[in-house]
N, C-alpha and C positions, 0 to 999 in steps of 0.2 A: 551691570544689572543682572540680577539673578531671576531667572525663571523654573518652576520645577514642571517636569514633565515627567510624571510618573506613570505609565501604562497598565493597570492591573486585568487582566483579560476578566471579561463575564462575555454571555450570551447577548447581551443588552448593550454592550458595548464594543465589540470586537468590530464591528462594520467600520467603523469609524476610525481605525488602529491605522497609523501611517505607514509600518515598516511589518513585515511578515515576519513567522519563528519559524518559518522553513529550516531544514537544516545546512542550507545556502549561506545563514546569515547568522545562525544559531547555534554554537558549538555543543550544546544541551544533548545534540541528538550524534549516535552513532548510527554508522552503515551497518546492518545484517546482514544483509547479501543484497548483490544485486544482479542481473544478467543484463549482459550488452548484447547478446543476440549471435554472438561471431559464430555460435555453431546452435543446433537444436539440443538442450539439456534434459535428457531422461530423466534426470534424478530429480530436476528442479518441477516438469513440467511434465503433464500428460494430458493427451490429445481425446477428443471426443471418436468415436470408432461408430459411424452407424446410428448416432443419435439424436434426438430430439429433444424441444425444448416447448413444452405447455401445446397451444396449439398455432404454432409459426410452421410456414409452407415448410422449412427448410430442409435438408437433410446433412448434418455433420458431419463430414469425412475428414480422415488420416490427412489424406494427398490434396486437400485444400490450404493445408498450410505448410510453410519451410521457410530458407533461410536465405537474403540474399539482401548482397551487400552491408552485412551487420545489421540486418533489419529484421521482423518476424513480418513475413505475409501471409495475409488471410485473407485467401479469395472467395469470394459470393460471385454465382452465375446464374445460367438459367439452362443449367445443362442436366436431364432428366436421369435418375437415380431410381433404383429400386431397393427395397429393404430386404436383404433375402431371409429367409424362411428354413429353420428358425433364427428369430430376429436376435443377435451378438449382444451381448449383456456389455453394459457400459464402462463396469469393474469398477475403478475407486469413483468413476464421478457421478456424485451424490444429486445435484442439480440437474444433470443430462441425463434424460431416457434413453430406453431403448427405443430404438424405431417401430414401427408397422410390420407386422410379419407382409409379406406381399405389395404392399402399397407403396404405387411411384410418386415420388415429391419432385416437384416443378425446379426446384433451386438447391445447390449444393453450397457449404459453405466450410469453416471450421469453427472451432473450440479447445483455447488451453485450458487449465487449471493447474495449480499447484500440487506437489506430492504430498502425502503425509508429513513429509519430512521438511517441506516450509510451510507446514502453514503456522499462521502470525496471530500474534495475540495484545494488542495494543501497538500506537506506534503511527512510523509518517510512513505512507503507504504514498508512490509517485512513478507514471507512467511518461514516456513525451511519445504520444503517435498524433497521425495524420489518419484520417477519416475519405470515404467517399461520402455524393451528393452530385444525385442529377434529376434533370428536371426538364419535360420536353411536351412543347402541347399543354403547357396550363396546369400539367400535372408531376406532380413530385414525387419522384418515387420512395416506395417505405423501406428503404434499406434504415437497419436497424441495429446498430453497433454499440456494444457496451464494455467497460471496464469496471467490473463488481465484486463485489465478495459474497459468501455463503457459507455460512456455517459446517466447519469441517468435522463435527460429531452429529449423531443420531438422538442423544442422550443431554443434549444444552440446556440450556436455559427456556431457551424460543426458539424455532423455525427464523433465522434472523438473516437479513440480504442487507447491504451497501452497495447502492449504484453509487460508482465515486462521478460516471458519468452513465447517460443516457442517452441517445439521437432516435428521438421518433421522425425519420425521413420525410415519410408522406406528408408531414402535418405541418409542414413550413414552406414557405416561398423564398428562404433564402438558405444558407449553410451559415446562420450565425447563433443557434439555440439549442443550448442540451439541455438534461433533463439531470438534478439530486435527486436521492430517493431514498430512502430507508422503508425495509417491510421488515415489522415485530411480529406480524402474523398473517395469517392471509386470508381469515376467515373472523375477523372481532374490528368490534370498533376501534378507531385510530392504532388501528397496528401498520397502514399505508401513511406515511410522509412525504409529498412528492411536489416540488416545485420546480415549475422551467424559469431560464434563467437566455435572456436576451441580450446579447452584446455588440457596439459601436463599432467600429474597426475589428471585426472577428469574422475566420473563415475555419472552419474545423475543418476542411480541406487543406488548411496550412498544417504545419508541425505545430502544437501546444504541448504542455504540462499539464496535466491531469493528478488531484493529489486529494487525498485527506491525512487529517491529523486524528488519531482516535484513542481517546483512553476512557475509565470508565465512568465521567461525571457529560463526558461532551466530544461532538464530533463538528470539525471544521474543514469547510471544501475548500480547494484553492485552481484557480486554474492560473496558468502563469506567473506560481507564486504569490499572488493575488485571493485574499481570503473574501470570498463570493455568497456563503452563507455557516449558518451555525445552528445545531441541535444541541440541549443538555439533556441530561436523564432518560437518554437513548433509548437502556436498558439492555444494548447489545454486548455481551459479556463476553463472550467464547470463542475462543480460539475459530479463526475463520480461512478459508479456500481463497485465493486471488484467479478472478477468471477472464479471459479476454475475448467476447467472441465477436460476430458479425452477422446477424439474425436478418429476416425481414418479416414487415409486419404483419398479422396476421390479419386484419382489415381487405375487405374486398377492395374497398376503393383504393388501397395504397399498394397493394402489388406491382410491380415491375412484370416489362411485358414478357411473356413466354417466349416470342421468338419476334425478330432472328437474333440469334447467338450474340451474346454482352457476359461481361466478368467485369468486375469491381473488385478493389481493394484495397484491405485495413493494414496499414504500416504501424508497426511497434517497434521504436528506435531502443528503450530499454524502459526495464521496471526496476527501481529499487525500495529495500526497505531497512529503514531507521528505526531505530526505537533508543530509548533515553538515555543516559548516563545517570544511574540510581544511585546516590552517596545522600541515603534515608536516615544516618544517624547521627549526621554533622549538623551542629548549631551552628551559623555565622552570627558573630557579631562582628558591625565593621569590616571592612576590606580594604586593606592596604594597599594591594596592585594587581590593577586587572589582568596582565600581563601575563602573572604566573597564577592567578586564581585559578580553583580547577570546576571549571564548569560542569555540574552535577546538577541534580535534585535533590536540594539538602533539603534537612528537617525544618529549619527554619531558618531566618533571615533578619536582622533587626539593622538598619545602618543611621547613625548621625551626624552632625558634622565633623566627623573624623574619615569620613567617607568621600572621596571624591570623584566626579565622573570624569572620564578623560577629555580634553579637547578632543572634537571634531570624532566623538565618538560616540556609536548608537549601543547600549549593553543590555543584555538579555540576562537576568536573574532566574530563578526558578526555584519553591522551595514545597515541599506535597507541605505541610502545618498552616504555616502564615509567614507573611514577609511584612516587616514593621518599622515604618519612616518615623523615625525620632524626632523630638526638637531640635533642631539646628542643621536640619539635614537639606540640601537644597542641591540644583542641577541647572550648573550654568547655561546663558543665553547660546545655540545651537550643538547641544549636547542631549541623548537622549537615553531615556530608561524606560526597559518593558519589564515588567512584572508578571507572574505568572505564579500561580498557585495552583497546583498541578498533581495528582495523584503520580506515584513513582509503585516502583515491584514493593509487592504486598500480599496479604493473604491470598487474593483471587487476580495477584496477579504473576506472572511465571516467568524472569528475565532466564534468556537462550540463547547460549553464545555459540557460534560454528567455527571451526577448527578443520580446512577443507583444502585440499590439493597442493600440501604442501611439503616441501623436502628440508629437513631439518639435518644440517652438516655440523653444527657447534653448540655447545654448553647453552641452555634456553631458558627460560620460566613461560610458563603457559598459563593463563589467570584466566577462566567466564564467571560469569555469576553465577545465578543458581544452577543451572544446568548448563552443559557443557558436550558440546557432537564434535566426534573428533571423527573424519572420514575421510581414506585417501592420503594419508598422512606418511612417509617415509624418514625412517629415524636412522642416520648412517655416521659413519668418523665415530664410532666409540663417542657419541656425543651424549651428556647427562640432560636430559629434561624434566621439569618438574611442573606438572600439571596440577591444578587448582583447581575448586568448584565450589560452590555452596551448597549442595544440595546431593547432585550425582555428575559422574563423567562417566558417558557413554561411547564405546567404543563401538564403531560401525568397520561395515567391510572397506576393506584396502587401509589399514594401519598396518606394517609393518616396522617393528623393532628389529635390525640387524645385531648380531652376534657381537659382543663389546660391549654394545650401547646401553643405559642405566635408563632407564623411566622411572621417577614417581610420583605415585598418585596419593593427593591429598583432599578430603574433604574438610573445608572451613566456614562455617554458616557465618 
């Protein structure tokens, strides 16, 4: 008996989708970089120095966060801080102020954000931390923990934020509720999107996954792999900031008490980031074997029954045009297919490949897409490599080419 199971993603339908396109399960997607935490990365990360955020008790320091046991900590206290005078500019972060000249805050905490040099422009963006939550006397306190984005230009589209999550503290009686969110503005009608999200067996004091998927027709949340909600026509276009911080509310009734002396804190086991395999100019018709097929974002898609799914196999398709089921085309009884029609790199959009901390001893080819960050790079043994790009290759500091050795650079759109 044949049954077809054909997946095609919409807004209207994804709740409903049995299997995730995480890139767990998904070969669609490649790794960009990711950090496991084994040491503090400069290049990758910068810390909040002295600042603030709208108006939350807290104050953002250096020495609220570090490193320990492959983990990122980010402590929140109640240990009292002053702003000195005059108040330290916050330098690249854009979201975080400067503090008070003079003025002591009740609570010290921290804030990363990413460098110039990651930030991300479409793509699966995925976190796994562990969260605080305490509650004593009826009352819960408003510790206030987020993993978000923010618009890494002055000059965007929008003033544009991604809470990939949320935790308003105070406002729950248990640790099983975050909060999605998207702001397109912060002063017009429907530029706030913001829904909480209640879960059965869930402690955000355990370790979780924390994730979106974003490109620019639609944006999908997942916690545990698990797709939890969906927006289209966002309108969120621009290259964006990844921030991790550990806030508290700024509500009177939800403050944690001033004394005596307590520290909480936010564990970041790692963050990585994905983004697609673009092969924009390939027609499929038909597919021989899954095996060796090269899992892209083709142009287009058309399969019939000359198509076959494999036993006891779930396949992820992907094509930015259309993907088109023929006559004859069918998908046998526990055999599964997800479909996706999916915007890939294009005018507004910029594939970036990193080329990062590596020693090159023999003969090589070096291929990114449209751009190309080569940083940290040692080229030794008289070895010839031959670098690629579409667009530009960008040479940063710590490349060095030893004496012998051939490098060339080529540009191929």
């Amino acid at each position: 008996m044949k049954r077809l199971i054909a997946l095609l993603i919409s807004c209207l339908f994804l709740q409903h989708i049995a299997f995730a396109q995480t890139p767990i399960n998904d070969t669609h997607w490649q790794l960009k970089w990711e950090d496991q935490f084994n040491s503090f990365d400069n290049t990758k990360w910068a810390k909040a120095y002295y600042g603030t955020h709208g108006e939350e008790p807290q104050l953002y320091l250096e020495q609220s966060i570090w490193i320990d046991n492959s983990n990122l900590v980010i402590q929140v206290n109640n240990n009292k801080d002053t702003c000195p005078t005059p108040a330290p500019e916050p330098g690249y972060l854009l979201a975080c102020n400067p503090c008070k000249s003079g003025k002591t805050y009740s609570y010290t905490s921290g804030w990363i954000e990413t460098t110039y040099d990651y930030t991300t422009q479409y793509g699966y963006i995925e976190a796994r931390i562990k969260l605080p939550w305490r509650r004593e006397n009826g009352k819960s306190w408003g510790f206030f923990p987020a993993f978000w984005t923010f618009v890494a230009v002055n000059n965007g589209a929008n003033v544009a934020e991604i809470d990939i999550f949320e935790v308003f503290g105070g406002q729950y009686k248990s640790p099983n509720t975050i909060n999605t969110c998207i702001h397109r503005c912060y002063d017009c009608n429907n530029g706030d999107q913001s829904r909480s999200h209640t879960f059965e067996n869930f402690d955000y004091r355990d370790w979780h996954t924390y994730a979106i998927e974003w490109n620019s027709d639609r944006l999908i949340w997942y916690l545990d792999g698990k797709a939890i909600r969906t927006t289209c026509n966002h309108l969120i276009i621009d290259p964006i900031r990844i921030i991790l911080n550990l806030a508290v509310q700024a509500e009177k009734k939800y403050l944690p008490p001033t004394s005596p002396p307590w520290q909480e804190y936010m564990y970041v086991d790692y963050v990585k980031v994905h983004q697609l395999k673009c092969d924009k100019n390939t027609v499929v018709t038909n597919i021989s074997n899954f095996d060796t097929y090269n899992y892209a974002v083709k142009k287009s898609i058309s399969l019939d029954g000359a198509t076959t799914i494999p036993e006891g196999k779930n396949i992820f398709l992907r094509a930015a045009d259309f993907i088109e089921l023929k006559p004859g085309f069918s998908v046998d009884t526990g055999r599964e297919l997800y479909l996706d029609v999916t915007p890939c790199t294009g005018p507004d959009i910029v594939c970036v490949d990193y080329l990062t901390d590596q020693t090159i001893t023999t003969n090589t080819t070096v291929t990114g897409c449209e751009i190309l960050n080569i940083k940290d790079v040692d080229i030794l043994n008289s070895a010839t490599v031959g670098i690629t790009a579409g667009e530009k290759v960008i040479i940063k500091p710590g490349f060095t080419a030893k004496a012998g050795t051939n490098v060339k650079v080529k540009i191929e759109p």
